[in-house]
DOLUMMI-349348 format. One record per residue: residue number from 1; residue in three letters; y, x, z of N, C-alpha, C in turn. Coordinates in pm, 1 decimal. Layout:
REM DOLUMMI-349348
{NUM,"Ala",{Y,X,Z},{Y,X,Z},{Y,X,Z}}
...
REM end
This chain:
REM DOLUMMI-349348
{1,"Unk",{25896.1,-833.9,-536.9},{25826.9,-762.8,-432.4},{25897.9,-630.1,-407.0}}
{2,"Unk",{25889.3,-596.0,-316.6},{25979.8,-480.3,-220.8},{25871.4,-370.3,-224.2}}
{3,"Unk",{25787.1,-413.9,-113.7},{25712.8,-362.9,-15.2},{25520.5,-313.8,-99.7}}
{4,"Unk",{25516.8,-206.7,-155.8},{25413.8,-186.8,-229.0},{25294.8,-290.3,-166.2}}
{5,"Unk",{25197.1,-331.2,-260.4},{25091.8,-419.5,-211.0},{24973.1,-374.5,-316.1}}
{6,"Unk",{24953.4,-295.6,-398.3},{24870.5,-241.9,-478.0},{24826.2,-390.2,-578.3}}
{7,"Unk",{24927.8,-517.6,-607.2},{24917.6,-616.0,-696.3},{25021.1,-658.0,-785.7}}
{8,"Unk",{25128.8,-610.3,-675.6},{25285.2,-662.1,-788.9},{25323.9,-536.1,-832.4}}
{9,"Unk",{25359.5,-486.9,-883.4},{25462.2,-397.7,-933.6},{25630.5,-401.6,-835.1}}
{10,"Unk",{25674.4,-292.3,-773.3},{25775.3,-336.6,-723.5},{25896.8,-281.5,-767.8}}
{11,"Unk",{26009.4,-391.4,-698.3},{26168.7,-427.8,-758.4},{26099.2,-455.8,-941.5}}
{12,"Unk",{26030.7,-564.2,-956.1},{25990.6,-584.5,-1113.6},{26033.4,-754.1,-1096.1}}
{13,"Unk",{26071.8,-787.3,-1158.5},{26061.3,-947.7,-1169.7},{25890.7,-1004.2,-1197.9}}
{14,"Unk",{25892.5,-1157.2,-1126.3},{25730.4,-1169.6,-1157.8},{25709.2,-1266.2,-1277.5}}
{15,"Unk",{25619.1,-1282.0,-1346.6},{25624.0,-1443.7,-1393.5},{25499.8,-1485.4,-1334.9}}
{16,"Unk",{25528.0,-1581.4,-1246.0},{25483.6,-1663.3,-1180.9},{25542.8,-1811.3,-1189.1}}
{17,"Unk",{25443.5,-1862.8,-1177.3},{25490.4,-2070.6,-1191.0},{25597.6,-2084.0,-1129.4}}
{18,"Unk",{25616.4,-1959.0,-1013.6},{25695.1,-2036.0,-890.7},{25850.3,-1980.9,-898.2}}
{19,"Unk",{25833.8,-1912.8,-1035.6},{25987.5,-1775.4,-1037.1},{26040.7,-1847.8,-1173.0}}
{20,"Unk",{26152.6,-1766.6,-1175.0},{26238.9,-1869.9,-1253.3},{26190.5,-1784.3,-1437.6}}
{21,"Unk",{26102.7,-1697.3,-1450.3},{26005.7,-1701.4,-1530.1},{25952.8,-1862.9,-1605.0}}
{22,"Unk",{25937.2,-1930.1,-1546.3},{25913.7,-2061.4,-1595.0},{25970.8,-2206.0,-1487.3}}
{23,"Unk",{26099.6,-2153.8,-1574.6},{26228.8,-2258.5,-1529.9},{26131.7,-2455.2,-1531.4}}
{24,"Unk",{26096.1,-2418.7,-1698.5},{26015.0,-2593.3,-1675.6},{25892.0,-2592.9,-1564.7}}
{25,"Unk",{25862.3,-2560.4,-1477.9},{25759.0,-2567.1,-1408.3},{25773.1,-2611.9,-1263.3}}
{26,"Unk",{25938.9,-2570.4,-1242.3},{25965.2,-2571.3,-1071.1},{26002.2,-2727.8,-1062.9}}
{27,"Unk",{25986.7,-2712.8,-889.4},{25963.2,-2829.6,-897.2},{26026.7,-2856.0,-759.6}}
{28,"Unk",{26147.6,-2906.5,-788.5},{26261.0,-2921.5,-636.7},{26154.7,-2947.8,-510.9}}
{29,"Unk",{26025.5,-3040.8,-525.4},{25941.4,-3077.1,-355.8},{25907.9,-2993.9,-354.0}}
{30,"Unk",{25901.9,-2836.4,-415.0},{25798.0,-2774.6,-326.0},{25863.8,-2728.1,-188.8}}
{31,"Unk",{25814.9,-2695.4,-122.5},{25861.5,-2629.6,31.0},{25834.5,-2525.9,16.1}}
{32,"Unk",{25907.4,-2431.7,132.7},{25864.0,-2270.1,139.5},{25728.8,-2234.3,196.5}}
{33,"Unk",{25654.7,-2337.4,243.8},{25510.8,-2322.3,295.3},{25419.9,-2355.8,133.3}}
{34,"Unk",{25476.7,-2407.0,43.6},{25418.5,-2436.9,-84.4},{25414.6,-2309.0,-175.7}}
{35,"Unk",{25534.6,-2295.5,-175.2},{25589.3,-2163.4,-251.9},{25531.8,-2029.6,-205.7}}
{36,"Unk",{25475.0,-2018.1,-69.1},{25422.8,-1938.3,-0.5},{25285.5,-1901.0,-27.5}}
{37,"Unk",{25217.3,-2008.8,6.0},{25031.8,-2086.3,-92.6},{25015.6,-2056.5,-244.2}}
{38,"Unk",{25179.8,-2076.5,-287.3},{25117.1,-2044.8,-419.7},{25146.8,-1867.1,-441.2}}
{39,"Unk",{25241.4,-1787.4,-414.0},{25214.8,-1656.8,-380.6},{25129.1,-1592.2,-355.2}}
{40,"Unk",{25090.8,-1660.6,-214.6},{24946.8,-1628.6,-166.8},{24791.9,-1604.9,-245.2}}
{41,"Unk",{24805.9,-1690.8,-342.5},{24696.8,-1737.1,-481.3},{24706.8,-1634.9,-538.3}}
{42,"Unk",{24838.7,-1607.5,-600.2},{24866.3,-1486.0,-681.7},{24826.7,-1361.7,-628.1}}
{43,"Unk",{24887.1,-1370.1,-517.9},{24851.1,-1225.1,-421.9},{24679.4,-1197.0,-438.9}}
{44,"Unk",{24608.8,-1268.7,-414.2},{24439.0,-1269.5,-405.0},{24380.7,-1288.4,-516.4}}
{45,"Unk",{24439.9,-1323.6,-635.3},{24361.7,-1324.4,-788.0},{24344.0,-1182.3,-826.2}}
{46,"Unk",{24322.4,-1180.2,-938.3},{24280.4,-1057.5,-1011.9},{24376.3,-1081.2,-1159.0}}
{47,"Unk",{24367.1,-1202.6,-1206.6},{24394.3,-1192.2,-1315.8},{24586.2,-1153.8,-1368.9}}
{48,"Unk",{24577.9,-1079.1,-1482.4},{24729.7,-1014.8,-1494.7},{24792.1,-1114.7,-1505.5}}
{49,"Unk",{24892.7,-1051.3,-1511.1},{25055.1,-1124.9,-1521.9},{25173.8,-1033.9,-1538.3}}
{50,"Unk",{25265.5,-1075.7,-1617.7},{25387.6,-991.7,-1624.1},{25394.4,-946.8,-1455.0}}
{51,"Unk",{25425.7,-800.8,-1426.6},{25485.4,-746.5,-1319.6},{25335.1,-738.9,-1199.2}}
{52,"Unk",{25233.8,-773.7,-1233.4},{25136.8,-688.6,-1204.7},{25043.8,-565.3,-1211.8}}
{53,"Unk",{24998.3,-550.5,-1162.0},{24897.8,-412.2,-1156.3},{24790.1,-407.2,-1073.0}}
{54,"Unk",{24676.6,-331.9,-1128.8},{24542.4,-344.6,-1087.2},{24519.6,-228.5,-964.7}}
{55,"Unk",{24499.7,-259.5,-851.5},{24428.1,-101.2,-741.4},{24246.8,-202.1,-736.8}}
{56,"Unk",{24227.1,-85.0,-636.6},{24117.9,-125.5,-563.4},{24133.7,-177.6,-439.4}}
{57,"Unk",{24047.7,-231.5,-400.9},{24039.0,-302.1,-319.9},{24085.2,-193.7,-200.5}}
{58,"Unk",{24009.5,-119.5,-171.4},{24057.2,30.8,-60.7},{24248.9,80.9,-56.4}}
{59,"Unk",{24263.2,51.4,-208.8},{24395.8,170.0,-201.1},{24510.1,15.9,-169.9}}
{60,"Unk",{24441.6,-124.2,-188.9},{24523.7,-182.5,-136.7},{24522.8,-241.7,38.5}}
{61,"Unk",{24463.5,-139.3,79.7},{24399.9,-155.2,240.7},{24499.6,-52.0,294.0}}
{62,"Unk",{24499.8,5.0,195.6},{24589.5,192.6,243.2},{24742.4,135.9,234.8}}
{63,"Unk",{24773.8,62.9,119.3},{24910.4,8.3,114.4},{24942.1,-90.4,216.5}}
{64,"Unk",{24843.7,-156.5,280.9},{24859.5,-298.9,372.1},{24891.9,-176.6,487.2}}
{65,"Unk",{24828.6,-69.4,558.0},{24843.7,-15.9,680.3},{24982.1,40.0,652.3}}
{66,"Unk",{25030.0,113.5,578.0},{25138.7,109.0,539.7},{25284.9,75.4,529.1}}
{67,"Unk",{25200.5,-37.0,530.4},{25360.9,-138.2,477.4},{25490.3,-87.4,604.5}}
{68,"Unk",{25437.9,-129.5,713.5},{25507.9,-152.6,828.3},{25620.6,-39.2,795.0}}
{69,"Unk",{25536.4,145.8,803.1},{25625.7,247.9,816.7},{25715.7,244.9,680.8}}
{70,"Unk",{25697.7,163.8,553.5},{25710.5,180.4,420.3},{25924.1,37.3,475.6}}
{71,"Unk",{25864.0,-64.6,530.7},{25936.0,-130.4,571.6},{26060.6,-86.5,679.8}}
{72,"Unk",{26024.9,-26.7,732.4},{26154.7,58.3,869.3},{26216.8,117.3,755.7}}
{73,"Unk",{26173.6,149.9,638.9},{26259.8,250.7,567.7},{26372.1,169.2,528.5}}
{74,"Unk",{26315.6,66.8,465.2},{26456.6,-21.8,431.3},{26581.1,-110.5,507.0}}
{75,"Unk",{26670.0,-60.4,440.8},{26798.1,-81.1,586.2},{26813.9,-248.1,564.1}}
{76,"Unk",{26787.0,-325.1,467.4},{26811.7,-432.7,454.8},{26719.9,-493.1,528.1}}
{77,"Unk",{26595.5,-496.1,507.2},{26463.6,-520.6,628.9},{26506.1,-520.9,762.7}}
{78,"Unk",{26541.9,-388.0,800.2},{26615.1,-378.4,924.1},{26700.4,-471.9,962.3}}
{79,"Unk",{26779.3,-503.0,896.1},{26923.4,-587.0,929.8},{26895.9,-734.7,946.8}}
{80,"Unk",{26801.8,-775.6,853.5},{26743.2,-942.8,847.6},{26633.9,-918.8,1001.7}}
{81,"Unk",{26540.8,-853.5,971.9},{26437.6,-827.8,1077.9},{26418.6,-766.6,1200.9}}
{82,"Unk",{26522.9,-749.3,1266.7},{26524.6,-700.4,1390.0},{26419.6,-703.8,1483.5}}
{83,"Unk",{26401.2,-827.7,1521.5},{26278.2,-803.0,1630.8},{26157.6,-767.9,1551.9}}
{84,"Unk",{26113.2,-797.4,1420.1},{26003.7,-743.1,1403.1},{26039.4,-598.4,1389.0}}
{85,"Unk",{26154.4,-533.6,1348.8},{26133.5,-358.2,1331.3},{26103.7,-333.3,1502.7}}
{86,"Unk",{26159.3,-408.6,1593.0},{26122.3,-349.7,1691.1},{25953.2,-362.5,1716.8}}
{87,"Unk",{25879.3,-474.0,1710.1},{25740.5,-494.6,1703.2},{25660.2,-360.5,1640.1}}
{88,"Unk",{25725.7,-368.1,1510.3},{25665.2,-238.7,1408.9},{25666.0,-52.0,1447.2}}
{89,"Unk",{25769.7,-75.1,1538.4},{25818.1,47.0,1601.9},{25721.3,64.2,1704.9}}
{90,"Unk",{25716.5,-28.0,1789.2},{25590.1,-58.8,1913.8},{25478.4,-26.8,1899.9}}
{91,"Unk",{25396.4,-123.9,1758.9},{25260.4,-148.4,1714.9},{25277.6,51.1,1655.8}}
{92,"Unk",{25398.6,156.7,1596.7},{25307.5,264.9,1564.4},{25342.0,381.7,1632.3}}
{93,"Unk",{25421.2,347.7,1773.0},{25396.5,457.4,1906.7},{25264.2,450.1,1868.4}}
{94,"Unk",{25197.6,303.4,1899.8},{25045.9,317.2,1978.0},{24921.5,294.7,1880.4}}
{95,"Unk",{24948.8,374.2,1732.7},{24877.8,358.9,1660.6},{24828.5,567.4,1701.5}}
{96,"Unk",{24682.6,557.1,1716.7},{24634.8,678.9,1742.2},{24617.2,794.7,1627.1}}
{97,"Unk",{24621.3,883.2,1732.9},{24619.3,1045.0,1577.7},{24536.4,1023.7,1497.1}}
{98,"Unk",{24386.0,963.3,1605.2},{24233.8,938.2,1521.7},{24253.9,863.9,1382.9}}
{99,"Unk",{24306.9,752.3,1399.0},{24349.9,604.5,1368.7},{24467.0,670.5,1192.3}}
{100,"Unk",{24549.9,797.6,1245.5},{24612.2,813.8,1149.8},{24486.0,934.7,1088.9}}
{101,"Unk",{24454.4,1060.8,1093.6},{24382.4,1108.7,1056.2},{24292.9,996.7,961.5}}
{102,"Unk",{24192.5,894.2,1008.1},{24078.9,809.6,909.8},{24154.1,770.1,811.6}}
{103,"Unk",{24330.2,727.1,827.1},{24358.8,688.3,710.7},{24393.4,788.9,573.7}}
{104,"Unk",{24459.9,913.0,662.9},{24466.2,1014.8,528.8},{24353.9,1049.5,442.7}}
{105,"Unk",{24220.2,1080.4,532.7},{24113.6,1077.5,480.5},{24057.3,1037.0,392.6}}
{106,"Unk",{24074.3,875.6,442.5},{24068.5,735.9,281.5},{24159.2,744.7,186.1}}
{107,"Unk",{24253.6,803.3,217.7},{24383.7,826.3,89.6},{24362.9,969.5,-38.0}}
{108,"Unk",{24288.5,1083.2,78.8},{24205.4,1195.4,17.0},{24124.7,1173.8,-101.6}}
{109,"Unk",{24014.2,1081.4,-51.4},{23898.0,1019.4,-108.0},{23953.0,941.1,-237.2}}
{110,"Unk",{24014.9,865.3,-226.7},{24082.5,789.3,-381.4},{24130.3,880.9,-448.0}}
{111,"Unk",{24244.3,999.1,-415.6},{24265.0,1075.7,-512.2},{24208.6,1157.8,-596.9}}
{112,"Unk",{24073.8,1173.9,-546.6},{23996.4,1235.5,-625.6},{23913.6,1183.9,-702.4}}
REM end
């Protein structure tokens, strides 16, 4: 994981079924829509694992709004993702002062 998500730990290796953490487990049929589902699982559990970490539910709401400006930062993102940096660039012209103000607010509130 790259891109903070308040569940993985990032640039950490994972052990997950689906990582080479557990070489006997993979399984040449899966597809990238499989491999994705099972991420996805991981992403929404609770329970640990090497290269996880626990937030709340809120501070991982704060990391999801995030991501986007957290993502332009990286030049490799950029280079694979073009039209979405342009999307991401778009979607935060027209993200409002209000819109940014409520989020510092919620970011206030956790730190204390």
């Amino acid at each position: 994981m790259i891109t903070p998500s308040g569940r993985f730990q990032v640039n950490t290796r994972l052990c997950l079924s689906i990582s080479d953490f557990h070489p006997d487990t993979w399984n040449p049929a899966w597809t990238v829509s499989t491999i994705i589902t099972g991420l996805l699982s991981f992403m929404n559990d609770t329970a640990p694992t090497l290269g996880s970490i626990t937030s709340s539910d809120a501070e991982k709401r704060i990391l999801a709004r995030r991501s986007k400006a957290f993502n332009l930062k990286d030049r490799v993102f950029c280079e694979l993702f073009p039209d979405v940096v342009e999307e991401i660039k778009k979607d935060l012209s027209e993200t409002s002062t209000a819109e940014e103000a409520t989020l510092r607010e919620e970011e206030e509130r956790l730190r204390r």
